[in-house]
C-alpha positions as CSV (number, residue, x, y, z in Angstrom):
1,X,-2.0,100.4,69.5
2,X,-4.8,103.1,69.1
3,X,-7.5,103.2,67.1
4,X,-6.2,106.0,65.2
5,X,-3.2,104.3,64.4
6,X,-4.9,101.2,63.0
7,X,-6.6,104.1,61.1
8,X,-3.3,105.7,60.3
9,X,-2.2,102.2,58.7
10,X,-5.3,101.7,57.0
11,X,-4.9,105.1,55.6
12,X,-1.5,104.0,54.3
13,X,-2.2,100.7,52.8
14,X,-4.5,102.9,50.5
15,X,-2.4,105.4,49.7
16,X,0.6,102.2,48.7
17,X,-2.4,100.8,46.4
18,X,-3.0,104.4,44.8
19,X,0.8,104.5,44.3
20,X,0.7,101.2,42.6
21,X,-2.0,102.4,40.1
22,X,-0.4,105.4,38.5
23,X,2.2,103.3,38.0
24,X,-0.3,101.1,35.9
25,X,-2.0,104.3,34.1
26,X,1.9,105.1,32.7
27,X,2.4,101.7,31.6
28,X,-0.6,101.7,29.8
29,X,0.5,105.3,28.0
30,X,3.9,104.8,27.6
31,X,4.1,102.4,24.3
32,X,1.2,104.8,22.9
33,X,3.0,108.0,22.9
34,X,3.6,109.1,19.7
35,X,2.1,106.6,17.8
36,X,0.6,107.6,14.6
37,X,-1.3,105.5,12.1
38,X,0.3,104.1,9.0
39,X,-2.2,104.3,6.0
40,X,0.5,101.2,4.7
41,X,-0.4,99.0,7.5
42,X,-3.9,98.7,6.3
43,X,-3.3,97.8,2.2
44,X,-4.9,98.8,-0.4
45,X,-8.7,99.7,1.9
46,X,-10.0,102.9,0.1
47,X,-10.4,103.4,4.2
48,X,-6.9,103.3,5.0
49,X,-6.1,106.6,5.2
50,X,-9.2,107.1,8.2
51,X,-8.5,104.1,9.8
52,X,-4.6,105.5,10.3
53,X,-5.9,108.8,11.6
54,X,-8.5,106.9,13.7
55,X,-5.8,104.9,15.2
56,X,-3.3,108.0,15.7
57,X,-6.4,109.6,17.3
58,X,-7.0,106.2,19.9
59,X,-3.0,106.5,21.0
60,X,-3.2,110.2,21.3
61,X,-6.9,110.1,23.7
62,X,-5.8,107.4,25.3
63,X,-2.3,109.0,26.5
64,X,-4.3,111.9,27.6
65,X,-6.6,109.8,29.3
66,X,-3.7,108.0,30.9
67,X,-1.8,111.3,32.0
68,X,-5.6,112.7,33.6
69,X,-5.7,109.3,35.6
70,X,-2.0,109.9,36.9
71,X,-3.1,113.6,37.9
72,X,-6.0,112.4,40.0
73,X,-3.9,109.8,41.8
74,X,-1.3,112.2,42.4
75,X,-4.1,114.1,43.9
76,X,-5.4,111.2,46.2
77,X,-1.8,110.2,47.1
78,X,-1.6,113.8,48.5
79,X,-5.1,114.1,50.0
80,X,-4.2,110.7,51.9
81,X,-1.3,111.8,52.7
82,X,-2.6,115.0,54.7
83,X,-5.0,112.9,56.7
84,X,-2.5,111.1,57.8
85,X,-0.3,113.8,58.9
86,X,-4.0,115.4,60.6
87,X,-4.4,112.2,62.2
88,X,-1.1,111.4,63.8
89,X,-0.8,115.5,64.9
90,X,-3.8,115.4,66.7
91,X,-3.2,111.8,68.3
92,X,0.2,113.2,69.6
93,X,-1.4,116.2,70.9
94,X,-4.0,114.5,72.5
95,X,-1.2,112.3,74.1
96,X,0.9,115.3,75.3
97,X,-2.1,117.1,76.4
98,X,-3.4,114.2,78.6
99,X,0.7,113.0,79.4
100,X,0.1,109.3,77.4
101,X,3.0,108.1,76.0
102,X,3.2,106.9,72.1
């Protein structure tokens, strides 16, 4: 085995991990889509009312917050994913060019 491909593997054990953490950041905003605070939930407070926006306000930042974390692994997922294919190109290239066998 080459060093690239130990690289190459390396590479791809990162890019499993990143996969595993979007799938975190949607769990995380999936139960607070939509939620909105219900003055009712906090009695008779003469606060209720702000404490239900500020609560509706929490979901809502915190799904967008969420949803920006997905975008960058998405992003990582694919930048990883091109160095790979850079990688093993040039390796099998280099392999031709010289008549090594993969």
């Amino acid at each position: 085995m080459t060093v690239a491909r130990w690289n190459v593997e390396g590479i791809e054990a990162v890019g499993v991990a990143v996969a595993g953490k979007k799938g975190k950041a949607s769990q995380v905003a999936d139960p607070l889509r939509g939620v909105q605070g219900d003055k009712s939930l906090f009695g008779d407070l003469d606060s209720a009312q702000a404490m239900a926006t500020a609560v509706g306000d929490f979901a809502n930042k915190s799904v967008g917050q969420c949803n920006k974390a997905s975008t960058l692994l998405d992003e990582v997922a694919k930048a990883l994913d091109a160095v790979v294919q850079t990688v093993t190109n040039n390796e099998d290239k280099s392999a031709q060019q010289f008549g090594v066998q993969r």
